[in-house]
N, C-alpha and C positions, 0 to 999 in steps of 0.2 A: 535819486541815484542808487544804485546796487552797487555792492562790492564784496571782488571775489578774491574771500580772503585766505585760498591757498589754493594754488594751482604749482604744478611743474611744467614751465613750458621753455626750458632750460637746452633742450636737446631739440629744439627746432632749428631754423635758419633764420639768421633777421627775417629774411622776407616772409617766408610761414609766419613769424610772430607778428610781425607787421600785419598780415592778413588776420590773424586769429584774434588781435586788440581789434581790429575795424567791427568787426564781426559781432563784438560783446558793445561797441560803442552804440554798434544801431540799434540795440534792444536795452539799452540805457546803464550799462555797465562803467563805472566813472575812473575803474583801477582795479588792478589784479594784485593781489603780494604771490610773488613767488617763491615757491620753499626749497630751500638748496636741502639733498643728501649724501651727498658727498663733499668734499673738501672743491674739489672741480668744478662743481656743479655747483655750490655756493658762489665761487668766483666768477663762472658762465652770467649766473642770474644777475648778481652785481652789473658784470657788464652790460647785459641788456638794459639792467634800468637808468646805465646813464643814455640808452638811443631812445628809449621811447617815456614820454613823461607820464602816463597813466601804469606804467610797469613799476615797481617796489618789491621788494627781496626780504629774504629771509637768509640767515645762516645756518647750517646745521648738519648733523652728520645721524642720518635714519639706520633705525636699528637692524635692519637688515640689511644694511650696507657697511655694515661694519666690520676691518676685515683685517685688523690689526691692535693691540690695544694705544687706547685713547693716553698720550702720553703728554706730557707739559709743551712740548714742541705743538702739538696736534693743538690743545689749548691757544698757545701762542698766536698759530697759523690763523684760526677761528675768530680771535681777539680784535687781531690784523685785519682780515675783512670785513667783520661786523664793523668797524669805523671807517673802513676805506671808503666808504660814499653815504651820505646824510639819508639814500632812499631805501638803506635796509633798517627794516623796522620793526623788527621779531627776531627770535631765534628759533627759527624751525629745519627742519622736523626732527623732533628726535622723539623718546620713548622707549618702549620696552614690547617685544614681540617673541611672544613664547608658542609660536606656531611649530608642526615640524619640519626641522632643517634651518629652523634661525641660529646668527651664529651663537655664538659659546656666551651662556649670560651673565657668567662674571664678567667682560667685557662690557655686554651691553647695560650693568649696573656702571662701571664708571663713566661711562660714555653719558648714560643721563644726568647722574647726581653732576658730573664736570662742566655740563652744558648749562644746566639750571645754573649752577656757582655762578658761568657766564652771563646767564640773561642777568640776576641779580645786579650784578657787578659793577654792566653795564646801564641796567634800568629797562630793557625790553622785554615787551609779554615773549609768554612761549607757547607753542605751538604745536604739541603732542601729539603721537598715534600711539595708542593702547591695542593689543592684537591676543586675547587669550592671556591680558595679563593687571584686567583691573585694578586687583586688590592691591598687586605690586607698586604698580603706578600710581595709587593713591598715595600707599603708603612712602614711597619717595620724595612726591611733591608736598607731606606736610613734614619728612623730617629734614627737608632740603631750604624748606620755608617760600617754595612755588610762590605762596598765594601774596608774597610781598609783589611782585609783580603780573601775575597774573597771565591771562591768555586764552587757549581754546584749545577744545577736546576736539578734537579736527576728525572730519569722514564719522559723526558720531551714529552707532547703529547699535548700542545699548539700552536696557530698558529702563523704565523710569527711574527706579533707585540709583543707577549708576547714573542719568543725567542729575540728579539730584545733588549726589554726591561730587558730581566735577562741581555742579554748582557753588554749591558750601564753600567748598575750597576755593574760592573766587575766579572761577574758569567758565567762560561762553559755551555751549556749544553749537558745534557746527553743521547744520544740517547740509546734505547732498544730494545727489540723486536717487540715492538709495529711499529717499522721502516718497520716490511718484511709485513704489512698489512693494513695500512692506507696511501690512497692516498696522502691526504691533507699533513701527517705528509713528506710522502717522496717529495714534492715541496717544505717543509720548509727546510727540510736536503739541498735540492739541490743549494736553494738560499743564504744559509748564507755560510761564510769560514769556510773551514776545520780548522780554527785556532780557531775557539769557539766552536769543539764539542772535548768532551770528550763518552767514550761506556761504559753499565755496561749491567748487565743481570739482576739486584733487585734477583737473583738466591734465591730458601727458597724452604722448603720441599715443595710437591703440591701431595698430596697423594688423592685429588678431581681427578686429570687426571688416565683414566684406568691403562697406560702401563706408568711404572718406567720409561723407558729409553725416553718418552717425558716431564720431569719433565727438567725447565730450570734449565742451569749450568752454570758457568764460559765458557765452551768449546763454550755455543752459542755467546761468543763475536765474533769468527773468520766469524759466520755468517752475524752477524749484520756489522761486519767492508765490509765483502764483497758487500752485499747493500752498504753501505752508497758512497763506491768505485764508481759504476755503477752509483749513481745519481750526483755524484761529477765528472764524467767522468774520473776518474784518477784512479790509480791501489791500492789492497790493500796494500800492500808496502808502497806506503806513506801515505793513511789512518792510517797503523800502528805506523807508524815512528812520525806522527804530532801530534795524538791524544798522544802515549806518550809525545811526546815534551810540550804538553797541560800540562799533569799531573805533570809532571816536574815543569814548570812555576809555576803550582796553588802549589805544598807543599812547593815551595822558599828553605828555608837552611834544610828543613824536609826531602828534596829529597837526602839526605847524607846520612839519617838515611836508607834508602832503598837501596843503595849502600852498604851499609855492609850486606846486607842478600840477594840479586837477581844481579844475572848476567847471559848471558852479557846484558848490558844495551845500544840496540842499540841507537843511536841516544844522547849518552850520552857523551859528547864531553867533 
């Protein structure tokens, strides 16, 4: 089984979503977690994972969507839907993006240290994007104490040291598409263990690209597992089996909650 451990498919229609799970099932795709970034878009995701049982959620509010500061309310709201349904299972996405034009970073400092407090709290991994802001982002998630719960370096396209370094800090990373076209990236896949990567596709409408059917989906996890197989010299079979076995590890007593909605759960012993 593959699993695609962070997608936005939040701003679809059921039926598009409908369609776009069928799609990742035929190529052996067993569950998607979707990552809320907004407050909205948390609750959207929510709802969709109670209509389809291979959908699971995330909560969270992304750093470039942040567009007020993070206030005890904001908090509260956040609290509220990370427990309104047993199939959110992360708190994502959130992070730190010092691109230009991101918003105002003292903001996006409380906005993560508030969210981690959350994961904590609660006991869910998290689920990061780092953008031009490593060293920040390290150093957050060890004075925030991240690594008690753990998670993944999500959309990871840093080089060894930095995979390294989420490592340590007890963090997955995530390999994407960015894997089937940068060199540099595919010597990082090949040097570290299979036992620190996790796959996702970041899948979200892309209505920029001419033709529909090149819009990423869940389905291109099967591609990306079959790279990462070829650089790891071993078969997707157990690219499949260990990256689950990954996800497994990272949701801890969470991954019970996934057994009552997805089977079979190869590798699930």
């Amino acid at each position: 089984m593959l699993i695609d451990c962070h997608v936005h498919l939040d701003s679809y229609t059921d039926a598009e979503v409908s369609e776009v799970l069928e799609r990742g099932r035929d190529v052996g795709v067993g569950f998607v977690i979707s990552a809320g970034t907004t407050l909205s878009s948390s609750e959207r995701s929510i709802a969709l994972s109670g209509k389809f049982a291979d959908f699971f959620s995330g909560v969270g509010i992304h750093p470039m969507d942040i567009e007020e500061p993070f206030t005890d309310a904001t908090y509260e709201r956040l609290e509220r839907l990370a427990v309104a349904n047993e199939k959110t299972l992360v708190v994502s996405e959130v992070g730190l993006d010092f691109m230009e034009g991101a918003p105002d970073r003292a903001m996006q400092y409380t906005a993560f240290r508030e969210q981690i407090r959350l994961a904590r709290q609660l006991g869910y991994p998290i689920v990061f994007h780092s953008r031009e802001a490593h060293d920040e982002v390290f150093r957050v998630l060890r004075e925030e104490r991240a690594y008690e719960v753990g998670g993944v370096m999500h959309y990871f396209q840093g080089d060894l040291d930095t995979a390294r370094r989420a490592i340590d800090l007890g963090f997955y990373i995530s390999l994407a598409r960015p894997l089937l076209r940068y060199k540099y990236l595919q010597e990082v896949a090949a040097a570290i263990s299979l036992d620190n990567i996790v796959l996702e596709t970041d899948a979200a409408p892309q209505p920029f690209k001419a033709k529909r059917e090149n819009w990423t989906e869940p389905r291109h996890t099967r591609v990306i597992a079959t790279r990462l197989a070829e650089l790891q010299g071993t078969t997707v079979e157990e690219v499949e089996a260990v990256t689950s076995r990954n996800i497994r590890s990272m949701l801890g007593k969470r991954w019970d909650v996934v057994r009552k909605y997805v089977s079979p759960l190869h590798g699930d012993e």
